[in-house]
KOLFIZA-455607 format. One record per residue (C-alpha): x, y, z. Coordinates in steps of 0.2 Angstrom, whole numbers, padded with zeros to 4 digits, always signed. Layout:
BEGIN
XYZ;...
//
This chain:
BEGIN
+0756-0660+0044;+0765-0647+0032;+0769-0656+0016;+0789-0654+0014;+0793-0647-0006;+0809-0656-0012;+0807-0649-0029;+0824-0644-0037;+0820-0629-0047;+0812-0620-0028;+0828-0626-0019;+0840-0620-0031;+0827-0603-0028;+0833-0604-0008;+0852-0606-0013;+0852-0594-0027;+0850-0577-0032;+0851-0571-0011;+0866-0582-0007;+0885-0578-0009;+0893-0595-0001;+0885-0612+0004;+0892-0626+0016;+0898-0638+0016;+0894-0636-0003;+0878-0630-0014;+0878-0649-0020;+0877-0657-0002;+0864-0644+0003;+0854-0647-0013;+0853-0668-0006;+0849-0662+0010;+0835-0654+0005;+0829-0669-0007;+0831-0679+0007;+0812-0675+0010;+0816-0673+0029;+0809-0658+0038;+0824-0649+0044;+0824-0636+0056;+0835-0618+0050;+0837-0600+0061;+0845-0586+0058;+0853-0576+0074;+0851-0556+0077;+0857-0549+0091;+0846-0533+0096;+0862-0520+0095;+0851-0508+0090;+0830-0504+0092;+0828-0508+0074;+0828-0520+0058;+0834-0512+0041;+0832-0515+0023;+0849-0525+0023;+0841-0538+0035;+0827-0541+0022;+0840-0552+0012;+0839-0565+0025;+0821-0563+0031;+0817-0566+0010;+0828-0582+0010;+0818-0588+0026;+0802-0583+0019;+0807-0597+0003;+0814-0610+0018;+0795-0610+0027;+0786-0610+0011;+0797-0628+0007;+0788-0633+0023;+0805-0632+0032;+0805-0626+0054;+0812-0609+0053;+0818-0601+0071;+0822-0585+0074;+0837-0583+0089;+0837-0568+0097;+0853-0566+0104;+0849-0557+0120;+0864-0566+0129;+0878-0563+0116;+0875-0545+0112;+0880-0543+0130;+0896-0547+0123;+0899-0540+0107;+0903-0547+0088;+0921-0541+0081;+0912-0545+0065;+0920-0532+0052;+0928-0522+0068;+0944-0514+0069;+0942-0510+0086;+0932-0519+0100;+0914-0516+0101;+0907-0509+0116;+0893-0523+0125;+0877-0519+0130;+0869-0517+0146;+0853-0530+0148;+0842-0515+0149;+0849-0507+0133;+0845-0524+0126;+0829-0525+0133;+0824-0509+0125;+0832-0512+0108;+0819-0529+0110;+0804-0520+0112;+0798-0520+0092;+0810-0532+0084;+0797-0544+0079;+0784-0532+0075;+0795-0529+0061;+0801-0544+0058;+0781-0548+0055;+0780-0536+0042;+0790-0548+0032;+0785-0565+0038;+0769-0569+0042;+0766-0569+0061;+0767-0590+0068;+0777-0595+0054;+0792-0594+0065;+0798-0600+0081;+0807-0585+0093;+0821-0591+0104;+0832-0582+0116;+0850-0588+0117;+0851-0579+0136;+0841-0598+0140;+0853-0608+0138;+0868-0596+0138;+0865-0588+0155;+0867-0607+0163;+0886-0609+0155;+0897-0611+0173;+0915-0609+0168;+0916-0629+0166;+0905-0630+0151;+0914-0615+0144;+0931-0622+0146;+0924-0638+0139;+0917-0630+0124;+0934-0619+0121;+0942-0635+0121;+0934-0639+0102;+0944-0623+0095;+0961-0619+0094;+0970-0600+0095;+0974-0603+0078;+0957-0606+0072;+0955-0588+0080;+0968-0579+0076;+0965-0585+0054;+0953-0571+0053;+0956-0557+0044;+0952-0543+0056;+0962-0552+0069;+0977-0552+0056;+0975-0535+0052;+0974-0531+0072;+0989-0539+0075;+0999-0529+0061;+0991-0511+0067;+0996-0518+0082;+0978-0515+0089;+0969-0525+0105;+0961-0539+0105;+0949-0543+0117;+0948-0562+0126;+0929-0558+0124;+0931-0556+0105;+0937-0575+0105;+0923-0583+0117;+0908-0575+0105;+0910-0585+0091;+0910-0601+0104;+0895-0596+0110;+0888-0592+0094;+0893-0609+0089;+0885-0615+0103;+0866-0608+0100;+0868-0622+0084;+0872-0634+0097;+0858-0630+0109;+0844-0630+0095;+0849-0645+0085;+0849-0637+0070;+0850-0643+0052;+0857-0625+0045;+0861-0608+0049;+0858-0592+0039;+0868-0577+0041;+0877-0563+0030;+0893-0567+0024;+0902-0555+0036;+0894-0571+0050;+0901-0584+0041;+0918-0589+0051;+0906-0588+0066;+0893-0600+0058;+0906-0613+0053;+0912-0613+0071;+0894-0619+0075;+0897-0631+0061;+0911-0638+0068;+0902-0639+0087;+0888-0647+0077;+0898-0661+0071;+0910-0664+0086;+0895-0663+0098;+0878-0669+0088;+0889-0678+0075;+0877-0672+0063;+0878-0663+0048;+0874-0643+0047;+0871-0633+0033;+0876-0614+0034;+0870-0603+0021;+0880-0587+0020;+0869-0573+0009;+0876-0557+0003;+0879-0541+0010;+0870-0528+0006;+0884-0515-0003;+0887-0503-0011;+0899-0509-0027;+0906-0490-0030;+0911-0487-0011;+0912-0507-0004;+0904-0501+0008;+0889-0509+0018;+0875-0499+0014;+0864-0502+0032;+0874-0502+0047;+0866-0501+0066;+0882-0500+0072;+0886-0482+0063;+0869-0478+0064;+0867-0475+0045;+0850-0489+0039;+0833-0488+0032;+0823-0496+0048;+0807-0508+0043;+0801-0496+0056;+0800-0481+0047;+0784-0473+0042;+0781-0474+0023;+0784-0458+0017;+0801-0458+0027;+0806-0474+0019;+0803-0468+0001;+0812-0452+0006;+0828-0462+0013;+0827-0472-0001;+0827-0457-0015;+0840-0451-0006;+0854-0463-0008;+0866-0463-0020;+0860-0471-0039;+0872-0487-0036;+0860-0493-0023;+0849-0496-0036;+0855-0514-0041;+0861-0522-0028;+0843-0516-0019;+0833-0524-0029;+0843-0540-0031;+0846-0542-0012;+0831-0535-0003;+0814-0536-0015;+0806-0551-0022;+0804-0542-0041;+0808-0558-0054;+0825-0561-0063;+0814-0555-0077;+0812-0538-0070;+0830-0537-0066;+0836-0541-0081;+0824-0526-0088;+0832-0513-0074;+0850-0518-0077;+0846-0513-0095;+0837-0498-0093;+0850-0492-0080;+0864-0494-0094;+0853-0489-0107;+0854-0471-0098;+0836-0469-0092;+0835-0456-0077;+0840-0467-0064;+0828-0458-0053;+0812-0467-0060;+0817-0482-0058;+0823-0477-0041;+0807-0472-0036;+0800-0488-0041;+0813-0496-0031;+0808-0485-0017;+0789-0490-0019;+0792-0509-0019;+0800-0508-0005;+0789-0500+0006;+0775-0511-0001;+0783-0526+0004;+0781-0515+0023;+0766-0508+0022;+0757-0514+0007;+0752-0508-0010;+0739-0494-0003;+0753-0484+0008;+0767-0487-0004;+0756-0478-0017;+0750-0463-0005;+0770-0463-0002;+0775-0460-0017;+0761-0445-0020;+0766-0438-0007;+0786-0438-0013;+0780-0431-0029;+0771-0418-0021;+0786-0412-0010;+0798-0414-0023;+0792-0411-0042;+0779-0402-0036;+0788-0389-0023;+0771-0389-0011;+0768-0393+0007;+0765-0412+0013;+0746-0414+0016;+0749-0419+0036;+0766-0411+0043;+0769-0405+0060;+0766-0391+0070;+0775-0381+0081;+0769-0367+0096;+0776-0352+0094;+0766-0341+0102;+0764-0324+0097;+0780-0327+0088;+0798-0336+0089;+0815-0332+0082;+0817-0344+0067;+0833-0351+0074;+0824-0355+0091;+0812-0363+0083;+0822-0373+0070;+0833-0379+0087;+0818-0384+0095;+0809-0393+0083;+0824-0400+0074;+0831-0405+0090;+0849-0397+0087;+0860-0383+0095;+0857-0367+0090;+0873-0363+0079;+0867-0377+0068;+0852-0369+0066;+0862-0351+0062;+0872-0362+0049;+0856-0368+0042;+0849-0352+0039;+0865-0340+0037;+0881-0352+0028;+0868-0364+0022;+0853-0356+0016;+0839-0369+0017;+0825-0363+0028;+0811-0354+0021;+0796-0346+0028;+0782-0346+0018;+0791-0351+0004;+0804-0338+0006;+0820-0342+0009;+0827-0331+0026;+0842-0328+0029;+0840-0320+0047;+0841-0332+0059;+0831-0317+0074;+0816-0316+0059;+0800-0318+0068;+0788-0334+0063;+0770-0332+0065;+0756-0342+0070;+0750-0348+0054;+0768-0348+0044;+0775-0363+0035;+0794-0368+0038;+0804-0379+0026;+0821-0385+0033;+0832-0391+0020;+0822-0404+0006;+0810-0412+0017;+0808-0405+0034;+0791-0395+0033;+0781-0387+0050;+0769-0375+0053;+0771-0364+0067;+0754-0363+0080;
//
């Protein structure tokens, strides 16, 4: 039987540094846990896209310290309510997914999630199991436990009404249902990012009118960036670092975004100690090249993926692209034949229309051959030639 830790300092770890909100309050979570009792926590993703990025790993990270308290950590896929669609942060209403969509988007979402918890130390759940079997008098009946005002308090409700924007009936039954998935699991507590938080306390409320128990909700904090406000990782706008990148792609991706990722990256999505922190936040201020500490940034987190042996290789293989100006050791390779126009081959291989490729190589200016830059999109590429497209695009033509 797994011994349950009820040692203050490790809770205080779990409600901490990752954690931007905790109810009903840090103090009544904090008993809970000293309670010694084995509780049971999950954390809901619904799969509205194919992949798991570095903004989930805040939450993953605050699990991994749940299990290692000897606490039942589940992980709710929400095949049923992404069918619907979460107005979470939404202006507008967001489109729902088809069950095959879903089921695609599926396919590796625990192979990912494995990366980061080891495999058995979670439970998986489905809500479509207990969702799919709501007839329309259970729904009614749960809709009974919330009022319109209750719906209507949030903000991007508000700010809907004033633009004078749609809401969408469906926009009010998803955070019922949401609820509900506490309901069904018995749960002790959810976890969520902060933008969830009105939908977790409605399964709060359910909890207590339906279980009469009490559940604890643990909202972390988004991943942001503090110049823009903006989320950093977004499926939805299709701009993340996926946990399914290859290494050298994440530690690209990484590099690439802006040097006020920095912080809140290593705070919210590695495990590196308050110590180390502390030490970045000085050496940031203290006007080092915010770059080094970027790439270690970049390398920690694709060990935490991959482990330390490709987060090493990944970083060489940066330097060697980028200090070093020379060819990636594996790249791809493309037939051309005798020989190709460079714009055909750039639109091929690249995957875009051919007047982005001219613009690449006319307006633009970043393809070379051979080291060369070219400025003719009808030059000829040879078997045996090596094309760069823009920093980090490299193939050699077959």
């Amino acid at each position: 039987m797994t011994q349950i830790i009820t040692d203050e300092i490790k809770i205080r770890e779990v409600l901490g540094r990752y954690v931007e909100a905790v109810f009903p309050s840090p103090e009544k979570a904090l008993e809970i846990f000293k309670s010694g009792r084995k509780l049971t926590f999950y954390l809901g993703i619904d799969p509205t896209g194919p992949d798991i990025h570095l903004g989930h790993l805040t939450n993953l990270l605050v699990l991994k310290k749940i299990i290692e308290l000897g606490h039942k950590v589940i992980l709710l896929i929400g095949d049923f309510t992404a069918r619907i669609g979460d107005p979470t942060g939404k202006d507008a209403v967001r489109q729902p997914l088809s069950k095959e969509q879903i089921k695609q988007n599926m396919k590796t979402y625990l192979d990912q999630v494995y990366k980061i918890l080891r495999k058995g130390s979670v439970e998986v759940k489905y809500n479509s199991k207990w969702l799919e079997k709501m007839n329309l008098e259970k729904i009614i009946a749960l809709e009974s436990h919330v009022t319109v005002q209750q719906m209507l308090a949030r903000d991007m409700f508000q700010r809907r009404i004033q633009e004078q924007k749609p809401i969408s009936q469906n926009e009010f039954i998803y955070p019922l249902l949401q609820g509900y998935d506490s309901v069904a699991m018995e749960v002790d507590g959810e976890i969520g990012g902060n933008d969830q938080t009105f939908n977790m306390l409605i399964g709060r409320d359910l909890v207590k009118k339906l279980l009469d128990k009490e559940k604890i909700v643990i909202a972390t904090t988004l991943l942001e960036d503090p110049e823009s406000g903006q989320k950093m990782m977004s499926k939805s706008e299709g701009r993340y670092i996926s946990l399914n990148d290859l290494p050298k792609e994440m530690f690209g991706k990484v590099m690439a975004l802006p040097d006020s990722a920095i912080l809140p990256l290593f705070t919210l999505s590695t495990e590196v100690s308050e110590e180390i922190l502390s030490q970045i936040k000085n050496r940031l201020s203290g006007g080092e090249n915010p770059k080094n500490i970027k790439e270690e940034l970049a390398q920690e987190l694709v060990r935490m993926v991959y482990g330390e042996k490709k987060a090493e290789e990944a970083r060489n293989e940066f330097r060697k692209i980028f200090v070093n100006s020379e060819p990636p050791t594996v790249m791809d390779e493309f037939g051309v034949g005798e020989s190709m126009p460079l714009s055909q081959l750039l639109s091929e291989w690249l995957k875009i229309s051919m007047t982005e490729a001219k613009r690449l190589i006319n307006e633009k200016k970043a393809v070379s051959v051979n080291d060369q830059i070219v400025e003719s999109w009808d030059y000829q590429v040879k078997s045996g030639d090596i094309v760069k497209a823009g920093p980090r695009h490299f193939v050699k033509a077959t």
